[in-house]
C-alpha positions as CSV (number, residue, x, y, z in Angstrom):
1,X,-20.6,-15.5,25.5
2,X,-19.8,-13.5,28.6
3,X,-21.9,-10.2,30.1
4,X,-21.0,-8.4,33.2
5,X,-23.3,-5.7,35.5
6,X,-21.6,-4.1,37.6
7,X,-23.6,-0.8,38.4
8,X,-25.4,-1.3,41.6
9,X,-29.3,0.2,40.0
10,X,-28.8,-2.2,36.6
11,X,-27.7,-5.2,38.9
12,X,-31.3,-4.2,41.3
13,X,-33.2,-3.8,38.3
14,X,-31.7,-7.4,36.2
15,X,-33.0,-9.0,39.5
16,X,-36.2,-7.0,39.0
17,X,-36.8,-7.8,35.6
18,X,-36.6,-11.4,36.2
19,X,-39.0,-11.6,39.2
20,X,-41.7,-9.8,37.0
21,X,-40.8,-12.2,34.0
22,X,-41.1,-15.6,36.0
23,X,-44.7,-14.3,37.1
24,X,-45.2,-15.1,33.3
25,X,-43.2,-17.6,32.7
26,X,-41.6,-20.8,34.2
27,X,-38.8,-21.1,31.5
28,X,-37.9,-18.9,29.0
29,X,-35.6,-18.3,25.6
30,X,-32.8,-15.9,25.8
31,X,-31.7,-14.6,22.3
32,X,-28.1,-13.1,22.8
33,X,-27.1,-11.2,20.0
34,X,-24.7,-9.2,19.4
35,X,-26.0,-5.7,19.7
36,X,-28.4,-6.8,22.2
37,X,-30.6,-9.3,24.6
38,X,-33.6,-10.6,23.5
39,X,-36.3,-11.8,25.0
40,X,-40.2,-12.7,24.5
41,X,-42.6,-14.8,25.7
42,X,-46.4,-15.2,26.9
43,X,-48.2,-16.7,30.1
44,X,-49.7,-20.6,29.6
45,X,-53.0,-18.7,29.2
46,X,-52.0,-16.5,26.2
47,X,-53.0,-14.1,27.6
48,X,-50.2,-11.7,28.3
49,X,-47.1,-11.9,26.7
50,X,-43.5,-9.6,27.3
51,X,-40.9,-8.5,24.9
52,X,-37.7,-7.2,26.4
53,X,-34.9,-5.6,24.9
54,X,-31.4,-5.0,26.3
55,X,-29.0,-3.1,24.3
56,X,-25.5,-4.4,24.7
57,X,-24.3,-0.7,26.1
58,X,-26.9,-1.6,29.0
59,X,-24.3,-3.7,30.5
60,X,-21.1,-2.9,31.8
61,X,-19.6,-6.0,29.4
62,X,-21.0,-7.5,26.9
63,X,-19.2,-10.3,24.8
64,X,-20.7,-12.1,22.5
65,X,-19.1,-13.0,18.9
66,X,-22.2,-14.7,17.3
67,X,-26.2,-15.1,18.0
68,X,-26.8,-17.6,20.8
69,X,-30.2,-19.2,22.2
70,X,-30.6,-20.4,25.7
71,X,-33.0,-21.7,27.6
72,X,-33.7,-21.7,31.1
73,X,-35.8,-22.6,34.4
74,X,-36.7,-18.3,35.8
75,X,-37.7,-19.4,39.1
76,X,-33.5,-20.5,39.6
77,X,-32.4,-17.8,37.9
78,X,-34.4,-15.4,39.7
79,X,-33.4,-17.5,43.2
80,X,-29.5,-16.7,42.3
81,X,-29.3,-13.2,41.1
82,X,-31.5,-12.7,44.2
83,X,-29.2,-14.0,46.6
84,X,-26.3,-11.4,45.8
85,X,-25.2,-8.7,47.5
86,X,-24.7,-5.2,46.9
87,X,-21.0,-5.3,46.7
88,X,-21.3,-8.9,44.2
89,X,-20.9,-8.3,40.1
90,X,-23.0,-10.5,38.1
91,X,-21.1,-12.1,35.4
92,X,-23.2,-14.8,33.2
93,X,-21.5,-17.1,30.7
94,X,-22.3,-19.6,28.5
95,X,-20.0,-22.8,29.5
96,X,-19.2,-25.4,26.7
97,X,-20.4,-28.9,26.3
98,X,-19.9,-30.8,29.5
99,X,-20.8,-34.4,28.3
100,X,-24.2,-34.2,27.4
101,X,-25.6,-31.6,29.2
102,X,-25.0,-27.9,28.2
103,X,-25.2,-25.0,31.4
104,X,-24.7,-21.3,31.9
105,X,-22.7,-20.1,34.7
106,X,-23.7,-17.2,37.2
107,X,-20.8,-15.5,39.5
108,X,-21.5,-13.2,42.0
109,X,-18.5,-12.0,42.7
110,X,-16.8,-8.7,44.5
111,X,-13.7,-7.2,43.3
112,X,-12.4,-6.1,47.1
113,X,-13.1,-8.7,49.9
114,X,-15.4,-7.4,52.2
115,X,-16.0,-9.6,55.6
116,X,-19.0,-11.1,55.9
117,X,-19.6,-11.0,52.1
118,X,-18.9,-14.4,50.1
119,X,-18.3,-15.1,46.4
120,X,-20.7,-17.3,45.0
121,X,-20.7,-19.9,41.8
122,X,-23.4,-21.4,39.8
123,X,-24.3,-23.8,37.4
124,X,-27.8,-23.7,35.5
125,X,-28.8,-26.1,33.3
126,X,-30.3,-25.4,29.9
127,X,-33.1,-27.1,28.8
128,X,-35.1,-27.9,25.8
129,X,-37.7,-25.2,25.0
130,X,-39.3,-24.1,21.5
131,X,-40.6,-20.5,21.2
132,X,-41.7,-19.0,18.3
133,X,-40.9,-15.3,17.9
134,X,-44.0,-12.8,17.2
135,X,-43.8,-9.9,15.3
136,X,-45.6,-7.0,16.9
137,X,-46.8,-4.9,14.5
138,X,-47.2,-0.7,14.7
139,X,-50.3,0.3,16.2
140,X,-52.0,3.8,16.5
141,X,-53.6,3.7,19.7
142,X,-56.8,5.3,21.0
143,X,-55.3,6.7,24.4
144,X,-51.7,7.5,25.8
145,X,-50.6,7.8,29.2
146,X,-48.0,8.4,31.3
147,X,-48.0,7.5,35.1
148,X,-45.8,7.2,38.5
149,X,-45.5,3.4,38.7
150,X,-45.5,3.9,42.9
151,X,-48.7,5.4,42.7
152,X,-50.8,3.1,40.1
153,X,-49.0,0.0,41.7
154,X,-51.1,1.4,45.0
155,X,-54.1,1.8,43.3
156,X,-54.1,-1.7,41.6
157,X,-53.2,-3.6,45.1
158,X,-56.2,-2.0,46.3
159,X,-58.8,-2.6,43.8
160,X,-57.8,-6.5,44.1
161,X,-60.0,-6.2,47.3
162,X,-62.7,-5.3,45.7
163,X,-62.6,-7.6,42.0
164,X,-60.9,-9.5,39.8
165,X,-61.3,-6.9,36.6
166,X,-60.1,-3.1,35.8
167,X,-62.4,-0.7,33.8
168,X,-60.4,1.6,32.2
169,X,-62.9,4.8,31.2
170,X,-61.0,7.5,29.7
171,X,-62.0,10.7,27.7
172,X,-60.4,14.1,26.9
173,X,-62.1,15.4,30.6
174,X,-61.2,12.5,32.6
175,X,-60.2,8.9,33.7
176,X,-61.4,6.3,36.1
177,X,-60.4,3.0,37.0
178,X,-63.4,1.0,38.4
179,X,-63.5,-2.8,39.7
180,X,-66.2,-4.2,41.7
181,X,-67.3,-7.9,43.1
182,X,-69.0,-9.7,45.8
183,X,-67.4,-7.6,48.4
184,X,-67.9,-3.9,46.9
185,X,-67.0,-1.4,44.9
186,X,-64.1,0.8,43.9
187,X,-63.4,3.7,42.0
188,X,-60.6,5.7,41.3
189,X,-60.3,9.4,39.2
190,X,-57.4,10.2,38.1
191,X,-56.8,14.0,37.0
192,X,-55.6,14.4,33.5
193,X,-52.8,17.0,35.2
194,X,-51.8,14.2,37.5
195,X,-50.4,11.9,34.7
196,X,-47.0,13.2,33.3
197,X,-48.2,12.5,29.7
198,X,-51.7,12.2,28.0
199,X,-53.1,11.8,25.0
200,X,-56.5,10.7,23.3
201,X,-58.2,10.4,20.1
202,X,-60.6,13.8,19.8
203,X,-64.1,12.8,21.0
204,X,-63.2,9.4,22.3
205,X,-64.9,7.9,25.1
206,X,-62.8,4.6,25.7
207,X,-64.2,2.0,28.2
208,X,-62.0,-1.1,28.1
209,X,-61.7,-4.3,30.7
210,X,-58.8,-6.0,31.7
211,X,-57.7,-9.1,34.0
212,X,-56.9,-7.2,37.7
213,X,-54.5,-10.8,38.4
214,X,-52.4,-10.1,35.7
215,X,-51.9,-6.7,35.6
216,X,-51.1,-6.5,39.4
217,X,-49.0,-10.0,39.7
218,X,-47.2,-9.8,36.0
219,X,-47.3,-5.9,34.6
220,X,-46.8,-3.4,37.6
221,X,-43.5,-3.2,40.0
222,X,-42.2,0.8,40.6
223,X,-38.5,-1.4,40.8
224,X,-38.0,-1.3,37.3
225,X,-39.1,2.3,36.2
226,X,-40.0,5.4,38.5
227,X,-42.9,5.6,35.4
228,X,-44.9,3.3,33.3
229,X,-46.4,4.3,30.0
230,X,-49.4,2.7,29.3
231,X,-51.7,2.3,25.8
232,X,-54.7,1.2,25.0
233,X,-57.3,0.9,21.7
234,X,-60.8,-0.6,21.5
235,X,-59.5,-3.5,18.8
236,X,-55.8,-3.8,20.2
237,X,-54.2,-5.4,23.6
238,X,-52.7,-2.7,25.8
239,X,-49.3,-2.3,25.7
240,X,-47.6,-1.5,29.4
241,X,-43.9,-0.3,28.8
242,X,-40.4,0.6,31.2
243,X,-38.4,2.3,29.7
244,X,-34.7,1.0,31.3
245,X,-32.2,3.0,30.2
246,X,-29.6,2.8,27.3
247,X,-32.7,2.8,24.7
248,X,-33.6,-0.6,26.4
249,X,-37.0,-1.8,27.5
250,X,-39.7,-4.4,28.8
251,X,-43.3,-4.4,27.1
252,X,-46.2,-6.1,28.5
253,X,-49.4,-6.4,25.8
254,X,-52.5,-7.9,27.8
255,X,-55.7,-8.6,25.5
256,X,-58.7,-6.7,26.7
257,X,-61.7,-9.3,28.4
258,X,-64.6,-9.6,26.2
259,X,-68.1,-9.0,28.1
260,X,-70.5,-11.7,28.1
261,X,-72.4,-11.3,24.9
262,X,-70.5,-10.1,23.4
């Protein structure tokens, strides 16, 4: 098993994906198969879980002859692909049986010598890790939006200021994002002609709660996506999507918080 990146933006946003995926997980399963990468997995709370899809045109190689599972720490990942630079490849491999111990490799490697700029080699090892895969079934949501990931990655940094929850109120006239806590208040509008896409249910009036932490530390970075799509329904988690090219993807579903009483 062998893949390759060599476009700088893909090699940015691999680095990317995993600094947003180790905020939910500590180690994860990697299903390589052979028309893509696949990958899913929730936080310890169960509370959030990711599903991300890479197509094996995504990459600028992309070997692999039969369906293979690894497993792996994402804290050293994510601490090697982040130590390349811009002129480095990253070429991951699967490396046979070495005794008892099984690894993957990560090169980061440049094709012309550039001074200053090193090669670099690694060796992960793979460790023991059961995940069962969930299927996510088809859901008709109440709302659909469409939003610049700069600007609502501003707006949730704020709000953690203020509390630790997001109310989502939307309707066909408007929508607000309110969070509020010991030290105040604060509430956004957003204009319906601000988001790039919109949609609701006719005659809905959604208000919906959500975990601030999660969505700001696990669901929003503008370094995958210039956009994030966003959906939400009264008896469904909300979906967060990037959409990353090459039909490929990353999908964040976060269960609404249940008021007190409720």
């Amino acid at each position: 098993m062998k893949i390759v990146i060599r476009n700088k933006l893909k090699k940015d946003l691999f680095v990317a994906l995993f600094q947003t995926i180790k905020n939910c997980s500590s180690v994860v399963n990697i299903i390589f198969q052979m028309e893509r990468i696949h990958i899913q997995g929730m936080d310890k709370s169960h509370i959030c879980m990711f599903d991300l899809s890479l197509l094996n045109k995504w990459f600028d190689e992309y070997d692999v002859s039969q369906e293979t599972n690894i497993s792996f720490n994402t804290g050293i990942f994510h601490t090697i692909l982040n130590s390349k630079q811009d002129s480095n490849d990253i070429i991951i491999q699967k490396d046979h049986v070495d005794g008892s111990e099984e690894t993957i490799s990560i090169e980061l490697i440049s094709q012309e010598h550039s001074k200053g700029e090193f090669n670099k080699y690694f060796k992960v090892p793979l460790v023991d890790y059961e995940y069962e895969l969930m299927t996510i079934p088809p859901v008709e949501y109440d709302a659909e939006f469409t939003i610049a990931s700069k600007k609502i990655c501003e707006i949730v940094t704020q709000m953690t200021v203020f509390g630790n929850d997001i109310q989502i109120q939307c309707s066909e006239e408007k929508m607000d994002l309110v969070t509020s806590g010991i030290t105040g208040e604060m509430k956004v509008n957003i204009p319906i002609e601000d988001l790039t896409e919109f949609s609701i249910v006719e005659g809905a009036q959604i208000i919906l709660n959500y975990s601030l932490s999660y969505i700001c530390k696990m669901c929003l970075t503008n370094k995958l996506s210039s956009e994030i799509y966003f959906y939400i329904s009264e008896n469904s988690p909300m979906k967060i999507k990037y959409e990353l090219g090459c039909e490929s993807y990353l999908e964040f579903y976060i269960a609404p918080k249940i008021k007190d009483g409720e």
